[in-house]
C-alpha positions as YAML, in Angstrom:
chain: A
units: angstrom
residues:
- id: 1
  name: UNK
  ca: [-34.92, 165.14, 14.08]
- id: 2
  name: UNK
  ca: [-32.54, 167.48, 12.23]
- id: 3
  name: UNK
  ca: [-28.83, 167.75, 12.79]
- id: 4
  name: UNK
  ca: [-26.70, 170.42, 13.69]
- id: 5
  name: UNK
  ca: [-25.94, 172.83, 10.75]
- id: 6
  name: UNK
  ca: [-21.99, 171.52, 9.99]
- id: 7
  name: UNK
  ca: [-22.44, 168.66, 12.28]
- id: 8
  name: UNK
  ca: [-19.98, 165.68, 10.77]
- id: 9
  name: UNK
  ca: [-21.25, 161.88, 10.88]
- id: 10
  name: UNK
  ca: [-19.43, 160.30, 14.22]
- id: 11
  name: UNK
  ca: [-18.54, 157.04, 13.90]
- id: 12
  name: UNK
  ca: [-15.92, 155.00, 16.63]
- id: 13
  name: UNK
  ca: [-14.78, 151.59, 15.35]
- id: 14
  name: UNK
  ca: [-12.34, 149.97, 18.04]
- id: 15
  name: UNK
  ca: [-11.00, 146.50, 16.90]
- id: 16
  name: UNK
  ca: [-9.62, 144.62, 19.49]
- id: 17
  name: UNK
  ca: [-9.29, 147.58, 22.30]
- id: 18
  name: UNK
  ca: [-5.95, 147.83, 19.79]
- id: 19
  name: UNK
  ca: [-6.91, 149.44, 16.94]
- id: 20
  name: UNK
  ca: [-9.58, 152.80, 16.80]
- id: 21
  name: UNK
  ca: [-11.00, 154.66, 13.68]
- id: 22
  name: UNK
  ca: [-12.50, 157.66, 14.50]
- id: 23
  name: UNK
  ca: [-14.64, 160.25, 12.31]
- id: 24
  name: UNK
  ca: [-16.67, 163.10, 13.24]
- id: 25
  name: UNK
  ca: [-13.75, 165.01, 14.79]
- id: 26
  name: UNK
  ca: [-13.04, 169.02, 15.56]
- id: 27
  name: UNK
  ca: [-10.10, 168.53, 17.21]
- id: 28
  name: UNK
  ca: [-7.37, 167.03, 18.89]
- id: 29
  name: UNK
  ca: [-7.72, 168.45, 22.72]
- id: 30
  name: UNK
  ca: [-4.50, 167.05, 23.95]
- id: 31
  name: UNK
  ca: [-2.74, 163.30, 23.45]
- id: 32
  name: UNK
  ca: [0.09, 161.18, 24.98]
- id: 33
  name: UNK
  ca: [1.05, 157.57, 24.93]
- id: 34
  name: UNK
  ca: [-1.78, 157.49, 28.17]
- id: 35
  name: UNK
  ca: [-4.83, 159.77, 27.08]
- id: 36
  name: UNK
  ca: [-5.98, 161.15, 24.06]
- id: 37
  name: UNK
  ca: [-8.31, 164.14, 24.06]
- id: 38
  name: UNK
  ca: [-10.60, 164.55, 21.19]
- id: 39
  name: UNK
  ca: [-12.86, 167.42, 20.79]
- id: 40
  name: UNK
  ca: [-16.57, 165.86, 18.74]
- id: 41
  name: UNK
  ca: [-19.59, 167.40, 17.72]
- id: 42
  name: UNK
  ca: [-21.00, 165.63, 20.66]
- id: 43
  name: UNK
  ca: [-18.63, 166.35, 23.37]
- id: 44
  name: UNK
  ca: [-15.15, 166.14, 24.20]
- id: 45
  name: UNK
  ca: [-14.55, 162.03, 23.61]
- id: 46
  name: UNK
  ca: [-11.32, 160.69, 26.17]
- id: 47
  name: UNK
  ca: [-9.69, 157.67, 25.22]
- id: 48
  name: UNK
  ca: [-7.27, 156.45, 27.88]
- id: 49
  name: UNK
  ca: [-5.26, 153.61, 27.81]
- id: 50
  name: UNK
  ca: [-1.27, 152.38, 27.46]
- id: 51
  name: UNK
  ca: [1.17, 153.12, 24.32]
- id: 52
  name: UNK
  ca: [-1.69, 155.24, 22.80]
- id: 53
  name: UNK
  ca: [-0.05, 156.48, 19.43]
- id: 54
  name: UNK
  ca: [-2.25, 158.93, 16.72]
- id: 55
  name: UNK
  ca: [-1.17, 157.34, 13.49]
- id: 56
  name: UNK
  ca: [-3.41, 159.56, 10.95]
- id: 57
  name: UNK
  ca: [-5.37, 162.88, 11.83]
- id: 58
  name: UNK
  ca: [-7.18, 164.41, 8.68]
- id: 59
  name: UNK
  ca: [-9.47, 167.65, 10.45]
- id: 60
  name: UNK
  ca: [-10.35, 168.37, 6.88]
- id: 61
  name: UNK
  ca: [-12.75, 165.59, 6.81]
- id: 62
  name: UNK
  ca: [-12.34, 165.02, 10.50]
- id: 63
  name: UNK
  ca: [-10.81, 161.57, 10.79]
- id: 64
  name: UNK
  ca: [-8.35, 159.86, 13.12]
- id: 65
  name: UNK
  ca: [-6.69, 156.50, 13.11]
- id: 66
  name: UNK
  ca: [-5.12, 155.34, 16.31]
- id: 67
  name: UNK
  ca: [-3.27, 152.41, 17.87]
- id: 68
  name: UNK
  ca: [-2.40, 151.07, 21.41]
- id: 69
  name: UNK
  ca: [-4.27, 149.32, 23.93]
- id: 70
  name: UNK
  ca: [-7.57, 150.96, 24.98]
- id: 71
  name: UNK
  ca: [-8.55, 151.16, 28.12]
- id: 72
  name: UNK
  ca: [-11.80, 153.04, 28.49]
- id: 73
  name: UNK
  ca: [-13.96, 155.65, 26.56]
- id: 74
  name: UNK
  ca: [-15.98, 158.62, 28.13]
- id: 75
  name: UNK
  ca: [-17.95, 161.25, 26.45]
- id: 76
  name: UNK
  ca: [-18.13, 164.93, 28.51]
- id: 77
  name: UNK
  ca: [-19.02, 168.05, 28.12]
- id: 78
  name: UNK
  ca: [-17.37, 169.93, 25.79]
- id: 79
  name: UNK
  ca: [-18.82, 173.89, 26.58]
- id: 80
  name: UNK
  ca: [-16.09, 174.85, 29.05]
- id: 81
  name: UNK
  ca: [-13.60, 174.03, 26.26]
- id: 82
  name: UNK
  ca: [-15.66, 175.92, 23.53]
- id: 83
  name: UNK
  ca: [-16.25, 178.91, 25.69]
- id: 84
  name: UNK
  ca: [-12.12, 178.94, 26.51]
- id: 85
  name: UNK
  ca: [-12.26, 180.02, 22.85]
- id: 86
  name: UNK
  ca: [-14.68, 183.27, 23.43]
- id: 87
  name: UNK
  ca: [-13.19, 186.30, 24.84]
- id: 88
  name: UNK
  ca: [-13.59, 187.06, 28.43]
- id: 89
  name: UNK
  ca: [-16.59, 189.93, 27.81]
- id: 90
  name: UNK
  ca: [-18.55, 187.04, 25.86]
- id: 91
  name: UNK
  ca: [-18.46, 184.79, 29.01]
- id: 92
  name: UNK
  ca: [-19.15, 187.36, 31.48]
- id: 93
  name: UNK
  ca: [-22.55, 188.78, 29.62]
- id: 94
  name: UNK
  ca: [-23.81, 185.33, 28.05]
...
């Protein structure tokens, strides 16, 4: 199977629900000390947990380091955000 045209390598590495390395990313959605939003090539990725704090974020090569203690980690969708990009004649004729 072939990937994606521009598609990065995604890789999570969480050491001790404390400390997460993340590659493969677009974006940064939204963060706060409680949730942090990350926009993928394979969906929007939500990391929530307590004292969440984005140490590094390189988009060039689409890496983020992250510390705090991780709670859970859910992959969604991520068209609605992609299409909020589109203008609204786009949406309405696709």
């Amino acid at each position: 199977m072939e990937e994606k045209t521009g598609a990065r390598p995604h890789r999570l590495t969480l050491q001790n629900r404390q400390a997460g390395s993340f590659s493969g990313i677009r974006d940064v959605v939204s963060f706060d000390e409680n949730q942090v939003v990350l926009d993928t090539d394979l969906g929007l990725l939500t990391i929530k947990g307590k004292d969440l704090h984005v140490n590094r974020l390189t988009l060039e090569k689409g890496e983020l380091d992250m510390d705090g203690m991780v709670d859970s980690l859910a992959y969604s969708s991520n068209e609605a955000f992609r299409r909020s990009g589109e203008s609204l004649f786009a949406r309405l004729f696709k």
